[in-house]
SEVOTOR-602678 format. One line per 2 residues: number of its first residue (from 1); their letters; for each residue x, y, z of C-alpha. Coordinates in steps of 0.001 Angstrom, whole numbers, plus 500000, padded with zeros to 6 digits. Example, Ala and Ser with C-alpha at 12.3 -4.5 7.8 and 13.67 -1.06 7.14 Angstrom:
BEGIN
1	as	512300,495500,507800  513670,498940,507140;
***
This chain:
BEGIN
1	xx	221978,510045,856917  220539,506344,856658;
3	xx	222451,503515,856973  222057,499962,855590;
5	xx	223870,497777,857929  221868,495881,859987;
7	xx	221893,497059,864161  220330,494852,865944;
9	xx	223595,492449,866443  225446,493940,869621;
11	xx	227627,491286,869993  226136,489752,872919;
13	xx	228316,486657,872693  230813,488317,873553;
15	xx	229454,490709,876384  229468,490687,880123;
17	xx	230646,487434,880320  232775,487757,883327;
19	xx	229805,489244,885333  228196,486360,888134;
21	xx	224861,487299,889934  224967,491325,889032;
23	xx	222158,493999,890112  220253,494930,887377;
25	xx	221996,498251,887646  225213,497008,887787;
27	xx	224651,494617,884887  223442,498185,883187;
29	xx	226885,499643,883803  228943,496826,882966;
31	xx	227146,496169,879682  229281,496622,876504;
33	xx	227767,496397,872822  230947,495262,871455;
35	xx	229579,494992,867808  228640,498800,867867;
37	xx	232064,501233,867165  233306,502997,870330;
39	xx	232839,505902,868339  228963,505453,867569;
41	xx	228468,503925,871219  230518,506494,873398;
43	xx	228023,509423,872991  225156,507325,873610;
45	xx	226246,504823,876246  225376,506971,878735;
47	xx	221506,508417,877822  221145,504813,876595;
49	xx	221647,503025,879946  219524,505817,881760;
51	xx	216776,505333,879309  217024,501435,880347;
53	xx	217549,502149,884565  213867,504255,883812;
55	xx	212489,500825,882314  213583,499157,886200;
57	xx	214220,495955,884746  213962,493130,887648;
59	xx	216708,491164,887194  219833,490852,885623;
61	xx	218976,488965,882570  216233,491578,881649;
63	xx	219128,494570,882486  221216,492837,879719;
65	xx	218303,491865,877714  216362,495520,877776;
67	xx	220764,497146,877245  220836,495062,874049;
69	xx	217474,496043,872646  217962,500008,873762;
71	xx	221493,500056,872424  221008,499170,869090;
73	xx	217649,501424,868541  219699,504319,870335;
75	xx	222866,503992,868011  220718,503571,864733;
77	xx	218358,506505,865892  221332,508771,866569;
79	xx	222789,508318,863151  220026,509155,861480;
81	xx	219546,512700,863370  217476,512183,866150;
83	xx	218087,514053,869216  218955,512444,872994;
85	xx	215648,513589,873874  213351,510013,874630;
87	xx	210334,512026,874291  211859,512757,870335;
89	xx	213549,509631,869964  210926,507190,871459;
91	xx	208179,508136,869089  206111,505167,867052;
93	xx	207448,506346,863409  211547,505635,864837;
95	xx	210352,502578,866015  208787,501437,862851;
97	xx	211078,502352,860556  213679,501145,862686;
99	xx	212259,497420,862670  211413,497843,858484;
101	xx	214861,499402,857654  217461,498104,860535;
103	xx	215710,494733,861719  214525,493621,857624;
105	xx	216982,490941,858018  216039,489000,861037;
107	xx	213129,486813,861273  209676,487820,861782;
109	xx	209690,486442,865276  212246,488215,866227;
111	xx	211057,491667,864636  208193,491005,866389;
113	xx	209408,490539,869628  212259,493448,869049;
115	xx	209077,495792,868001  206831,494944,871214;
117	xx	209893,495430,873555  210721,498653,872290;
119	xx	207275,499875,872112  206621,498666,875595;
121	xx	209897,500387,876719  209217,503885,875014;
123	xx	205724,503741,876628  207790,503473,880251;
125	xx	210364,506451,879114  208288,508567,877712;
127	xx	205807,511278,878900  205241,513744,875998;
129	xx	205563,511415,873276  202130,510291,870863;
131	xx	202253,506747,872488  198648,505459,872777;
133	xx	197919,503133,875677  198445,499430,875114;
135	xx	195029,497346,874066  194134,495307,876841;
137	xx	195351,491963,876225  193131,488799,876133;
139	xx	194656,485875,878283  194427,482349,876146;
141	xx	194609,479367,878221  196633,476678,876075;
143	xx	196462,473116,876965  200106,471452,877215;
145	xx	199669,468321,874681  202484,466241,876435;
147	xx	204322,463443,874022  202859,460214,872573;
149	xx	204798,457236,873232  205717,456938,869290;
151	xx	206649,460716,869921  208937,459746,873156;
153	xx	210617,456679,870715  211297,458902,868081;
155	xx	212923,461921,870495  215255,459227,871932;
157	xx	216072,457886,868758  217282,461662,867635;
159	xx	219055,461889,871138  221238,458678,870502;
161	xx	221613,459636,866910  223201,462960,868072;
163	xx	226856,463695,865943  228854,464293,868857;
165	xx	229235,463374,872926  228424,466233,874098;
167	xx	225256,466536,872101  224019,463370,873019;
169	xx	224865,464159,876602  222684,467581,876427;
171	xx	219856,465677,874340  219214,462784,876645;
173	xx	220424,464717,880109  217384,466728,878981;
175	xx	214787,464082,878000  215601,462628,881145;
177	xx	215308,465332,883506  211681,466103,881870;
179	xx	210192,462867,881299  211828,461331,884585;
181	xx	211588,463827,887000  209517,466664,885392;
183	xx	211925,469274,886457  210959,473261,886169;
185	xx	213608,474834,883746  215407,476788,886077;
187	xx	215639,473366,887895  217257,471635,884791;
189	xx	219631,474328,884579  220787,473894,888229;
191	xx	220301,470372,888450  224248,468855,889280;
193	xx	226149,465059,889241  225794,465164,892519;
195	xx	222189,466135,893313  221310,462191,891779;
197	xx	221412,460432,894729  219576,456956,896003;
199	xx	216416,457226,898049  214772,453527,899403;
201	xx	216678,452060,896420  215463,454443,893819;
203	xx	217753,456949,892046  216698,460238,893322;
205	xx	217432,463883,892408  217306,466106,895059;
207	xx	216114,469725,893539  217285,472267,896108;
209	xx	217647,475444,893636  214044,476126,893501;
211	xx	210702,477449,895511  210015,474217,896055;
213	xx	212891,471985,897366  212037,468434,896980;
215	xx	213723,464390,896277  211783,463779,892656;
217	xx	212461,459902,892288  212855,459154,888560;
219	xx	211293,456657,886160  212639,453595,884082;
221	xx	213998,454125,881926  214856,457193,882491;
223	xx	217310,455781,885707  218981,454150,883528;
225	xx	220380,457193,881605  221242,459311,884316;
227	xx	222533,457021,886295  225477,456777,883495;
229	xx	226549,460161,884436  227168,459672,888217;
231	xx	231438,458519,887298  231601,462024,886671;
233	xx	232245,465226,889353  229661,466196,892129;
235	xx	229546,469920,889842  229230,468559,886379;
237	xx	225768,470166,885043  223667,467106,884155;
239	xx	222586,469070,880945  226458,469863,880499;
241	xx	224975,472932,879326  225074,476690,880979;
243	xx	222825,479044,879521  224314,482792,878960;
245	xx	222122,485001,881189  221007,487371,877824;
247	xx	219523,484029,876417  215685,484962,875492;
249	xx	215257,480868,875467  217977,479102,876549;
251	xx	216752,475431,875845  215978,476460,872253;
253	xx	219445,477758,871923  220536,474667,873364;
255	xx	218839,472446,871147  220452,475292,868062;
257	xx	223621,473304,868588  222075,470099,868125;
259	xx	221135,467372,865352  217507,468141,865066;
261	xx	216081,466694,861885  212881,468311,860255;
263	xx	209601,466893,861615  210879,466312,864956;
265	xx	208330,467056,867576  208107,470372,869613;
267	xx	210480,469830,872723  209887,472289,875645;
269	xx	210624,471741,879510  206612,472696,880235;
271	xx	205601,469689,877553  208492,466801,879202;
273	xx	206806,468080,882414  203254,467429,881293;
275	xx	203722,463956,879844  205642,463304,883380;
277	xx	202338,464258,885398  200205,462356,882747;
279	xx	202196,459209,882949  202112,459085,886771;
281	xx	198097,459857,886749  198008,457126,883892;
283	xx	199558,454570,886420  197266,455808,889500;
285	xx	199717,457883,891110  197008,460463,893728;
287	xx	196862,463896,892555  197925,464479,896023;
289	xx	200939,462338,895432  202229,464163,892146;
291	xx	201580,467256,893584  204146,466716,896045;
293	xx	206614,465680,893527  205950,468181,891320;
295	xx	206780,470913,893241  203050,472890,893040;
297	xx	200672,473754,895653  197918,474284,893230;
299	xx	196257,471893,890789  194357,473887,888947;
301	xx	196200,475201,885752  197144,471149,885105;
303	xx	193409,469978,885157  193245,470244,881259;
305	xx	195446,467625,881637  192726,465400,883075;
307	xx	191721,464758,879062  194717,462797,878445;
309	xx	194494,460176,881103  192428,456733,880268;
311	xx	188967,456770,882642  187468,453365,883645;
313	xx	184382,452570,882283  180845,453171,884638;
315	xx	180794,449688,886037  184528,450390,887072;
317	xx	184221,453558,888289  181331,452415,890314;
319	xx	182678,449331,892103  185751,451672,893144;
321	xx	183514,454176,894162  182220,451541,896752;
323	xx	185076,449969,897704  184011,446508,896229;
***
């Protein structure tokens, strides 16, 4: 029997919010669709998280991520009469009319990614069923375009313009962090009050939550705003912002719950970072030098970068070249 209602909201606001630093099999165990009726979920909870442990998700996040997915497929498939057999329930015609009938109503994005995750996962679950093996997939190399300065004016002019405190203390804790210290995103996230911090009488912040520990000093006028935020405690989150661990993109749900006007530019952590390197190269900081900062071993998957820095002209270029 078909239903209309929409199944791909499992209420993942409201789930698993108690649960700090899980196994991806405990977070499998813990999880709880609380937007799907007990009576729907209970005789399908438990084939459902045994069809996600056989996906060995690596982490937490992707446990609760690959739970929320596999629920909702699971619960719609069972209601309309397919057995708790993955080989008969993982097939390509569930999965496509599950995304046209039961996933019409979110966006094409997120059909998209819904049907590629639950393709990928029956192909993992399955042995019998008519799956053909994924198309090889062509890697694209994208140049990161960092900001223009009228770009950088007009995102601090929507940070400052923010409706609320707390806003503008996300907005310009973020701008900050990117453009004045080129922080990785799980950085940002775990970047504290207290890691800010004066080094040879620059403000500092110390990154210690990464692969890469390292004092990033930060740029004017980036200081400036950060330094604002050292009256509050050592623990405050400088982004005042802490992402739910089933967040597909945190920063973009971030920036959901902010004041961002139509025509505002693009904001991602990888695009603060890349007009942080090209700023520094602009003002003759050594490749050697940023590298250091930046927290990379490796310079080669920033060298499309090189476009965006000004080159002296040959007579220039030349008279360094010889020291003269």
């Amino acid at each position: 029997m078909s239903s209309t209602r929409p199944e791909c909201s499992s209420g993942t606001e409201n789930v698993n919010r108690h649960a700090e630093d899980e196994e991806p099999r405990a977070a499998v165990f813990r999880y709880v669709p609380h937007a799907i009726p007990d009576d729907e979920w209970a005789p399908v909870a438990d084939f459902t998280r045994e069809s996600v442990l056989l996906v060995h998700p690596g982490s937490e996040r992707q446990a609760i991520e690959a739970m929320r997915t596999v629920s909702q497929f699971v619960v719609w498939a069972h209601r309309e009469g397919y057995p708790l057999d993955r080989d008969r329930m993982f097939v390509p015609d569930a999965v496509e009319r599950y995304i046209a009938v039961a996933a019409s109503h979110l966006a094409v994005s997120s059909r998209a990614t819904r049907r590629s995750d639950l393709r990928r996962f029956s192909r993992q679950i399955t042995t019998k069923a008519p799956w053909a093996p994924d198309p090889p997939q062509l890697k694209q190399r994208r140049t990161l375009v960092p900001f223009t300065q009228d770009q950088i004016t007009r995102l601090w002019e929507i940070a400052n313009d923010q409706s609320t405190k707390i806003r503008r203390r996300r907005f310009t804790g973020y701008l900050a962090l990117g453009l004045g210290a080129g922080l990785h995103p799980h950085e940002m996230w775990k970047a504290n009050v207290g890691d800010l911090e004066t080094v040879h009488g620059f403000l500092c912040v110390r990154v210690t939550e990464s692969r890469h520990p390292r004092v990033v000093p930060i740029t004017a006028p980036n200081d400036e705003i950060l330094a604002g935020f050292l009256t509050e405690p050592p623990g405050a989150p400088i982004l005042a912002y802490r992402p739910r661990k089933w967040d597909r993109s945190p920063f973009h749900e971030m920036l959901r719950k902010a004041d961002v006007p139509p025509g505002c530019p693009t904001i991602t952590p990888a695009r603060l970072r890349a007009t942080w390197m090209v700023d520094h190269l602009t003002h003759g900081m050594s490749m050697g030098g940023l590298t250091t900062l930046a927290g990379f071993t490796s310079w080669r998957s920033y060298q499309p970068l090189q476009q965006y820095i000004p080159q002296p002209d040959e007579p220039t270029l030349f008279a360094q070249a010889v020291r003269r």
